[in-house]
C-alpha positions as CSV (number, residue, x, y, z in Angstrom):
1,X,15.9,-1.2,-1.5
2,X,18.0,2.1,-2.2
3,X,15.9,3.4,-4.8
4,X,12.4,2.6,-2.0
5,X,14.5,4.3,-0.1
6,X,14.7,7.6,-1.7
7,X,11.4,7.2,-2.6
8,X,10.1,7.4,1.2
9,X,12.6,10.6,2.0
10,X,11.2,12.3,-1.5
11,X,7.7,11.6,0.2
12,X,8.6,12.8,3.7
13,X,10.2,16.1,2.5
14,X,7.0,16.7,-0.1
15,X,4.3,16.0,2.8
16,X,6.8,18.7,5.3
17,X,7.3,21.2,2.6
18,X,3.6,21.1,1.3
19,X,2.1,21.2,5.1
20,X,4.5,24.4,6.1
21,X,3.5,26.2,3.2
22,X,-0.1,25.8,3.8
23,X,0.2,26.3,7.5
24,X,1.4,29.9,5.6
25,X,-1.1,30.1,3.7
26,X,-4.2,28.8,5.1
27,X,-6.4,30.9,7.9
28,X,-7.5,28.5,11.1
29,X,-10.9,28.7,12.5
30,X,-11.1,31.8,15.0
31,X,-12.3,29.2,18.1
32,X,-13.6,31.6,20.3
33,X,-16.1,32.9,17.7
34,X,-17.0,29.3,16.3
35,X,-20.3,27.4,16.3
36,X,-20.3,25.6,20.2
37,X,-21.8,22.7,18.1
38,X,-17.8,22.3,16.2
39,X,-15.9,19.1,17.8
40,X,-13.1,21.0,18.1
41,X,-14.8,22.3,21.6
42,X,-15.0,19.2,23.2
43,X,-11.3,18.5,22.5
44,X,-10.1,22.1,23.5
45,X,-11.6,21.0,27.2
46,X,-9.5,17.9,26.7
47,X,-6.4,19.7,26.2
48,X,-7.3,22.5,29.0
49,X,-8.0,19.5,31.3
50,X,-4.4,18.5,30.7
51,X,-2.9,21.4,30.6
52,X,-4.2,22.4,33.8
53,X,-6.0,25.0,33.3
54,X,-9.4,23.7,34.5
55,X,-10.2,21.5,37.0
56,X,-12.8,19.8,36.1
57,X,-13.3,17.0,33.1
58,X,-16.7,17.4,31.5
59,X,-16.5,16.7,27.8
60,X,-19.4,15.2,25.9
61,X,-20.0,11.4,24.7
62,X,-17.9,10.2,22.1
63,X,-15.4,12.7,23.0
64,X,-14.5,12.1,26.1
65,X,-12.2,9.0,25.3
66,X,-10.2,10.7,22.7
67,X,-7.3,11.6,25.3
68,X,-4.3,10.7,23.1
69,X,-4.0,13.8,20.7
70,X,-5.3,16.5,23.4
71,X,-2.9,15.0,25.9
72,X,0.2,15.4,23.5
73,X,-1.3,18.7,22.3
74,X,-1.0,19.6,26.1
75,X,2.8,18.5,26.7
76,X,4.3,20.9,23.7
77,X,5.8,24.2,25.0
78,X,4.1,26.5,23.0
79,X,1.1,26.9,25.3
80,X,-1.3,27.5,22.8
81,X,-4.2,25.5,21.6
82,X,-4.2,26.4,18.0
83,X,0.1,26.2,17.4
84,X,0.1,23.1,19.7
85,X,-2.4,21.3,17.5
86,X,-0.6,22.5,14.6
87,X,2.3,21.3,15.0
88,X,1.4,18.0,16.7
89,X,-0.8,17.0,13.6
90,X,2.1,18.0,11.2
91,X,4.4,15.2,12.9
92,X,1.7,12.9,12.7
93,X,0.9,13.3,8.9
94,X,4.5,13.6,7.9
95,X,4.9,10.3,9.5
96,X,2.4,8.6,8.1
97,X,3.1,9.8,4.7
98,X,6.5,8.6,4.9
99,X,5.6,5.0,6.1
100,X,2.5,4.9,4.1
101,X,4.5,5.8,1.0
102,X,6.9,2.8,2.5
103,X,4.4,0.7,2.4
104,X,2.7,1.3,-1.0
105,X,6.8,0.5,-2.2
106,X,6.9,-2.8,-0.2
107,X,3.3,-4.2,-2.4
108,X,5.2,-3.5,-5.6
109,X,2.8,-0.3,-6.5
110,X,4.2,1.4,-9.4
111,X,5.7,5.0,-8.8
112,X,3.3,6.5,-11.1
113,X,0.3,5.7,-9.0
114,X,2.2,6.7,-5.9
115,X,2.9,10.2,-7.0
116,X,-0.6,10.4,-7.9
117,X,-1.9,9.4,-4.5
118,X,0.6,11.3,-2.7
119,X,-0.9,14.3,-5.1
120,X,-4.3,13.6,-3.8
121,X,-3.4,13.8,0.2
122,X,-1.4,16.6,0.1
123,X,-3.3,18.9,-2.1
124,X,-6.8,18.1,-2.1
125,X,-9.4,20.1,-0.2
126,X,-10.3,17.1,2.1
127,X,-6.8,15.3,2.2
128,X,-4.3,15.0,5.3
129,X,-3.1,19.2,5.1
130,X,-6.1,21.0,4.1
131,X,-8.7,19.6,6.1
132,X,-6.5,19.6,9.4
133,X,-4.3,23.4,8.7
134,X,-7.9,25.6,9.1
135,X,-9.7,23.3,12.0
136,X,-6.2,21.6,13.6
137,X,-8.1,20.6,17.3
138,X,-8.9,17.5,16.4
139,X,-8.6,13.5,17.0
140,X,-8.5,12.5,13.1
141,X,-4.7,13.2,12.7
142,X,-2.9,10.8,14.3
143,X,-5.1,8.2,13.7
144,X,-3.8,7.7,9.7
145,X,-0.4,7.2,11.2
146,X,-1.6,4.1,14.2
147,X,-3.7,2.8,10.8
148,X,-0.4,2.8,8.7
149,X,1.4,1.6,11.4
150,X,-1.2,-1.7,11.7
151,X,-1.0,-2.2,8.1
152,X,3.1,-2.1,8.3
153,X,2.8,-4.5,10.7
154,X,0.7,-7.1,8.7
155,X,3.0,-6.9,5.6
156,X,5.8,-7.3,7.6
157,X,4.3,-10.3,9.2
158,X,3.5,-11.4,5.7
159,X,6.7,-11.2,4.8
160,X,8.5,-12.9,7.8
161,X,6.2,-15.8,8.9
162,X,5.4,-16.4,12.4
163,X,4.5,-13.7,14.9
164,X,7.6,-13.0,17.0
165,X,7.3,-11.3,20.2
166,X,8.4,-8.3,19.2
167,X,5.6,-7.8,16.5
168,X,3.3,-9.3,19.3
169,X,4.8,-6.0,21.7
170,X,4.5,-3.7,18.6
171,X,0.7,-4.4,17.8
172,X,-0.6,-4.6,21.4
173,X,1.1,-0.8,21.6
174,X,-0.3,0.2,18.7
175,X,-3.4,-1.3,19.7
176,X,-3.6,0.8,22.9
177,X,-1.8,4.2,21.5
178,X,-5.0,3.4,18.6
179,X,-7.6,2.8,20.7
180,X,-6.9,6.0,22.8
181,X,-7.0,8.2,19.6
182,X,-10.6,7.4,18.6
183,X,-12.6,4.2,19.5
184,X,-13.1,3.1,15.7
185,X,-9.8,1.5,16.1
186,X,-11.9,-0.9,18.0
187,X,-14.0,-1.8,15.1
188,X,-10.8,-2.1,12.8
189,X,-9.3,-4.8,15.8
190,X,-13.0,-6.4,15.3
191,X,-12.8,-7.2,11.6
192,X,-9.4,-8.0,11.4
193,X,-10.1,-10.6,13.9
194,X,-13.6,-11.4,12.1
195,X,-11.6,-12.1,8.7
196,X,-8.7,-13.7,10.1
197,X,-11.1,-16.2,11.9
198,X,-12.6,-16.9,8.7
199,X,-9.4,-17.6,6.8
200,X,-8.6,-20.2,9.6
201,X,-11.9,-21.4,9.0
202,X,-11.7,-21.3,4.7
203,X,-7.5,-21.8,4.4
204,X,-6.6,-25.0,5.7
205,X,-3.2,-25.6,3.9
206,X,-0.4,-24.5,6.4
207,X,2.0,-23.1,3.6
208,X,3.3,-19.2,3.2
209,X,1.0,-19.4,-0.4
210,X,-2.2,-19.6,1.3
211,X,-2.4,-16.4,2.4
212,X,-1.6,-13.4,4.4
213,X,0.3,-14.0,7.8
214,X,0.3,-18.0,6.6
215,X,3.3,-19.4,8.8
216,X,5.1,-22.5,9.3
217,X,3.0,-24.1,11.9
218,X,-0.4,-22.3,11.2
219,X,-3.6,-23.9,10.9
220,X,-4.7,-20.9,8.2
221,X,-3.2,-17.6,9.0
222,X,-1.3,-17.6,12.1
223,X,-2.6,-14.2,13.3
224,X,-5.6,-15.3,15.1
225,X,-4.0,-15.2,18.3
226,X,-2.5,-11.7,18.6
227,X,-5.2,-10.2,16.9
228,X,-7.4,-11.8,19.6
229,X,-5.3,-10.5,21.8
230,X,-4.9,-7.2,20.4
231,X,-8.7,-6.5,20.2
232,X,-9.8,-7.4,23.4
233,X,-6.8,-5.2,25.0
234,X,-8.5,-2.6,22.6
235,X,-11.4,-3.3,24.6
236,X,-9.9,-3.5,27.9
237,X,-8.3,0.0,27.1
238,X,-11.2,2.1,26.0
239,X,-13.0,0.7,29.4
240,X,-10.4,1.7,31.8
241,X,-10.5,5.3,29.7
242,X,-14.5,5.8,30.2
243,X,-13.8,4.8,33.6
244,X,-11.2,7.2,34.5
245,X,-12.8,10.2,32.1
246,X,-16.7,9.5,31.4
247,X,-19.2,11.3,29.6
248,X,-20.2,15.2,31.2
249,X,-23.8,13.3,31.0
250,X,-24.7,10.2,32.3
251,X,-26.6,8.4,30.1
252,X,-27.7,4.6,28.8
253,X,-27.2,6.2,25.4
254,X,-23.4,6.9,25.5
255,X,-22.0,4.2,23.6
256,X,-20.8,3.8,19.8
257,X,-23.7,0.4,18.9
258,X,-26.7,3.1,20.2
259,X,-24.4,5.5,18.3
260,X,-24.1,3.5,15.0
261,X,-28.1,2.7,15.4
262,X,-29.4,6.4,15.5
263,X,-27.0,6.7,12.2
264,X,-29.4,3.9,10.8
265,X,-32.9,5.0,12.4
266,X,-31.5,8.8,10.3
267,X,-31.4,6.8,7.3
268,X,-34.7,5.0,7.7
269,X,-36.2,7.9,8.2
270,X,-35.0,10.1,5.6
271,X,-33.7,7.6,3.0
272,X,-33.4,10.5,0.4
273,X,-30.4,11.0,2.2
274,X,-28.8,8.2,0.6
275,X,-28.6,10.3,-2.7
276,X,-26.0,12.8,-0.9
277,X,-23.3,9.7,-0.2
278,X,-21.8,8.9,-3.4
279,X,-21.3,12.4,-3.7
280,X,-19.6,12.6,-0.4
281,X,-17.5,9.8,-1.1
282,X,-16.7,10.8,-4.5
283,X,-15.3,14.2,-3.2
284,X,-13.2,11.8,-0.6
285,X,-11.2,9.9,-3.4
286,X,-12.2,11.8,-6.8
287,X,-11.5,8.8,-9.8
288,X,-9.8,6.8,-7.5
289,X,-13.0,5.0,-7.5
290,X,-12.6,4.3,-11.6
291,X,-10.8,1.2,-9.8
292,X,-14.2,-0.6,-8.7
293,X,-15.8,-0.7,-11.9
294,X,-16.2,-4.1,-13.0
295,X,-13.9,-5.7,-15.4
296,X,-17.1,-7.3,-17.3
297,X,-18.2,-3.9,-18.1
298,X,-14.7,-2.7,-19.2
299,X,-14.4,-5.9,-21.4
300,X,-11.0,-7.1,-19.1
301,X,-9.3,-9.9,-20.2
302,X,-7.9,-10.7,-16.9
303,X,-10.9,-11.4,-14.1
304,X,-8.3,-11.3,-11.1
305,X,-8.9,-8.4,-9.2
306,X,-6.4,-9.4,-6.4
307,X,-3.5,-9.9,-8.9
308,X,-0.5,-7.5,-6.9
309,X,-0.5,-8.9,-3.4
310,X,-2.6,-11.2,-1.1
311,X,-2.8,-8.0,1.2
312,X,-5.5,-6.7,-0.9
313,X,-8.0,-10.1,0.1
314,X,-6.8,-10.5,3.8
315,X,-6.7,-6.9,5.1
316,X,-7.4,-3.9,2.5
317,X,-10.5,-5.3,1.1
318,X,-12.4,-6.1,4.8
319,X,-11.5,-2.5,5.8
320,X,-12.4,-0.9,2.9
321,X,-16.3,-2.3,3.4
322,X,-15.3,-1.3,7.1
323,X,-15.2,2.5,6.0
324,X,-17.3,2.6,4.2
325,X,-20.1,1.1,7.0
326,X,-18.9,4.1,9.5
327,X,-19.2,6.9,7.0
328,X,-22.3,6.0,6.6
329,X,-23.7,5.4,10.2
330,X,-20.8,6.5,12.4
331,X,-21.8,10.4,12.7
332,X,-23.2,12.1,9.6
333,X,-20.1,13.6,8.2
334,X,-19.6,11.0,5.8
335,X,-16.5,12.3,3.7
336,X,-14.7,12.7,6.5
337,X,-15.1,9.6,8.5
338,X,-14.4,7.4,4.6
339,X,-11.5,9.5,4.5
340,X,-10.4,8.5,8.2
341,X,-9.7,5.0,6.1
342,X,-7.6,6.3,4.2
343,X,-4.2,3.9,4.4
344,X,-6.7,1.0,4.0
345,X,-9.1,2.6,2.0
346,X,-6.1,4.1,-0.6
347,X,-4.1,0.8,-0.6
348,X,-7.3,-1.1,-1.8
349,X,-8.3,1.0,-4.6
350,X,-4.2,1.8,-5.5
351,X,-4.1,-2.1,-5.7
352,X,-6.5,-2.6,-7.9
353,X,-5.5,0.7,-10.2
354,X,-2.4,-1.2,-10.1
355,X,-3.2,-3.7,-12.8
356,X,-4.0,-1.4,-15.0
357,X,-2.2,0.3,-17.9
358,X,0.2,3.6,-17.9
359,X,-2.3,5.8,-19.2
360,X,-5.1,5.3,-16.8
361,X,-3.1,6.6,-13.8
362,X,-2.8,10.1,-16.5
363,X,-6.7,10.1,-17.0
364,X,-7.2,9.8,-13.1
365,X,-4.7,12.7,-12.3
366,X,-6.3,14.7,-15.5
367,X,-9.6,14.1,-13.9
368,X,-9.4,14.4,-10.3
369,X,-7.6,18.0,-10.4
370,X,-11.5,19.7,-11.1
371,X,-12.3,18.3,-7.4
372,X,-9.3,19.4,-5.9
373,X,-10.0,22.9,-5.3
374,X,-6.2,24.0,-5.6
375,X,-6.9,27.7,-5.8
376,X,-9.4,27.8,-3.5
377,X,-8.9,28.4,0.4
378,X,-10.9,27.6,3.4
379,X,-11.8,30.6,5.3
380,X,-11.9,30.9,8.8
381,X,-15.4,29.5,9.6
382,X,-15.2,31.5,13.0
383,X,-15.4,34.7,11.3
384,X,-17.3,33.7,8.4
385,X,-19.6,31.3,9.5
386,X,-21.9,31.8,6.0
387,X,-19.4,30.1,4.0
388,X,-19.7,26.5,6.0
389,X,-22.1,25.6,3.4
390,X,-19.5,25.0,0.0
391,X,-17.0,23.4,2.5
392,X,-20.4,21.1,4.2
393,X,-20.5,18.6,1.5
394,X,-23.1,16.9,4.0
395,X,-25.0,20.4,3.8
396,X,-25.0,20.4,0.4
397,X,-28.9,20.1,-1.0
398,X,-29.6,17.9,-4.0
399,X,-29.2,20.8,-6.9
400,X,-25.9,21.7,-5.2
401,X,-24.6,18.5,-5.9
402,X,-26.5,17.1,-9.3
403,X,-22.6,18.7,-10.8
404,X,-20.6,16.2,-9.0
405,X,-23.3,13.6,-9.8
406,X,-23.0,14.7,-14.1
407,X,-19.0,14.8,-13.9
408,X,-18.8,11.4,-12.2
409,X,-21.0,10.0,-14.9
410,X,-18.8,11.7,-17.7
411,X,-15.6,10.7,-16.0
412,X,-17.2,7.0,-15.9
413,X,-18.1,7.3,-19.4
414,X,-15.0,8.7,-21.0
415,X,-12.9,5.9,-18.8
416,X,-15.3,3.2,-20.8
417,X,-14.4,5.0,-24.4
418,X,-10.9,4.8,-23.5
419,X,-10.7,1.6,-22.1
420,X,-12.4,0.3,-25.2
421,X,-9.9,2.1,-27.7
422,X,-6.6,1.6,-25.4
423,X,-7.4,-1.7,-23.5
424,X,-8.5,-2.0,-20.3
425,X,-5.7,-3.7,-19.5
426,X,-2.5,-5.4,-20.5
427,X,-1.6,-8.9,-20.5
428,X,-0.7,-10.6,-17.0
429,X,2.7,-11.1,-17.9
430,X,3.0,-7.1,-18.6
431,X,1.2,-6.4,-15.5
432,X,3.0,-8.6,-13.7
433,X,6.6,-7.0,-14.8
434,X,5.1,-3.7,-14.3
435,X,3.9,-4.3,-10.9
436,X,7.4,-5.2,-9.5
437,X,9.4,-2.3,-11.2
């Protein structure tokens, strides 16, 4: 427990060092000069709205229900949108670095591939800093802590058994603080309720071993309650918000299922679009994705792919799919909305890298550090608004990205040379050891 300990307060000072020297370092977007088309205008009404300096609330559809972040932006004494932002988003990250790092420790994730993922968010172009230092008004920030904060909860309701009503207090506020930092936590209430309904319906044996959340008197999981509850307070919440602070336009249109539908009818109608998203999701988690190729292929001994915890079946995996649905169809900017997933998204893949041998977790480091962009700055977009296009991995057209598409076949293929000389993968008593260290 000591050494987790140290562990989390190594992450937390790493993630507060790392973000104040880039907050140095790295230029923020000149506002006043940027493209009106830039989210970060619909929040900066937000926050003038609660800071009182206009009257009137007219922000645009999906935008307008976002309140949480511009409405703490708002209460911080600097007075300044930009330093406001800046500094609320650095408490959020550092926060949900510390208990995300917590959490990695409590599934029994080695250190290696902790320092490695750590590496990833706090130095990579698109992780927690970088992305959030040059355009900091934004709603993305706090929502990777009320995400790490739901999955804290579920392990420790793995770990103690029945829901107590203190866990049932803590989800329904993270529930509501969630839901009033972006409405996709309304789709991540949805399919934890989805799976958990279907574990009742699968699991039938009331015992601690047949799953996640399994508790003494349980029928499968002994969440399906609270997370009921839970998602239809989600509900109830986002409601009340439209209600109170509605779209600048009326319109039929102004909802997320319309929303998700147009992402569709985009892709029906230019399907050669679909060759731009595994490059945008590459650039999201670099090798990390070495995880999901399939053992048959690698020549893996051991077919379990769930072998560290039962987290990775019951919660990770449903919410990676989840993730990678919405970058898809939930708004175009598909790199960013995957990497909104993160703490689910991360814990999946780190779960399944976990199996693996020593010297994978040095070939993913090795080969993720050519996408990381680590002596490259974002420029201010305000001044420079010609350079959007290398930071646009959206924008990019198809001989822009053919590179990423060649190194992501070469990283594939040296990983199957290596695997084949090394070993995929030790035996299950070795992994098991290992995965407890």
């Amino acid at each position: 427990m000591e050494k987790k300990g140290w562990g989390v307060a190594v992450a937390v000072l790493a993630a507060l060092a790392v973000y104040l020297l880039y907050a140095f370092l790295q230029p923020t977007y000149t506002y006043s000069l940027l493209d009106p088309r830039y989210d970060a205008h619909q929040y900066a009404k937000i926050y003038a709205y609660f800071s009182g300096f206009t009257a009137n609330y007219h922000v645009s559809f999906p935008f307008n229900a976002r309140i949480l972040m511009p409405w703490l932006a708002a209460q911080l004494p600097f007075q300044d949108l930009t330093a406001d932002f800046i500094w609320l988003n650095g408490l959020f990250i550092v926060a949900a670095i510390g208990l995300l790092t917590w959490v990695w420790w409590q599934l029994g994730i080695r250190p290696f591939w902790v320092g490695i993922a750590l590496f990833w968010i706090l130095f990579h172009w698109k992780g927690l800093v970088r992305m959030y230092l040059p355009d900091p008004v934004t709603a993305d920030a706090g929502g990777y802590f009320w995400l790490t904060a739901l999955l804290a909860v579920f392990l420790l309701q793995e770990k103690k058994g029945p829901m107590s009503a203190r866990n049932w207090a803590v989800i329904s506020v993270i529930t509501v603080l969630g839901t009033l930092q972006k409405e996709s936590f309304i789709a991540v209430m949805g399919v934890a309720v989805v799976w958990e309904g279907l574990n009742v319906g699968l699991v039938r044996t009331p015992t601690r071993a047949s799953g996640f959340f399994a508790g003494k008197n349980s029928g499968g999981f002994g969440m399906i309650k609270p997370l009921l509850f839970s998602f239809c307070l989600s509900l109830a919440v986002y409601g009340i918000v439209i209600s109170f602070f509605p779209s600048g336009s009326a319109d039929w249109r102004n909802n997320s299922i319309v929303s998700i539908l147009r992402g569709m009818k985009r892709y029906v109608g230019q399907p050669e679009l679909f060759l731009r998203v595994p490059v945008s999701w590459f650039l999201a988690f670099g090798t990390f994705w070495l995880a999901l190729l399939p053992t048959r292929f690698l020549k893996v001994t051991d077919s379990s792919i769930y072998h560290s915890s039962p987290l990775t079946v019951v919660t990770a995996a449903p919410h990676f799919y989840l993730w990678l649905f919405l970058s898809l169809f939930g708004g175009g900017d598909t790199t960013r909305i995957l990497y909104n997933g993160m703490p689910f998204v991360l814990t999946f893949l780190l779960l399944r890298l976990n199996r693996l041998p020593a010297w994978t977790c040095g070939y993913v480091l090795v080969t993720s550090l050519p996408l990381m962009r680590l002596f490259t700055l974002e420029p201010d977009l305000g001044r420079y608004p010609s350079a959007m296009q290398q930071w646009c991995v959206e924008c990019w057209t198809p001989a822009e990205s053919w590179g990423y598409w060649a190194y992501a076949i070469a990283v594939s293929a040296g990983y199957y040379y290596l695997s084949r000389r090394f070993g995929a993968v030790g035996s299950d008593e070795t992994n098991e050891v290992q995965a407890h260290r």
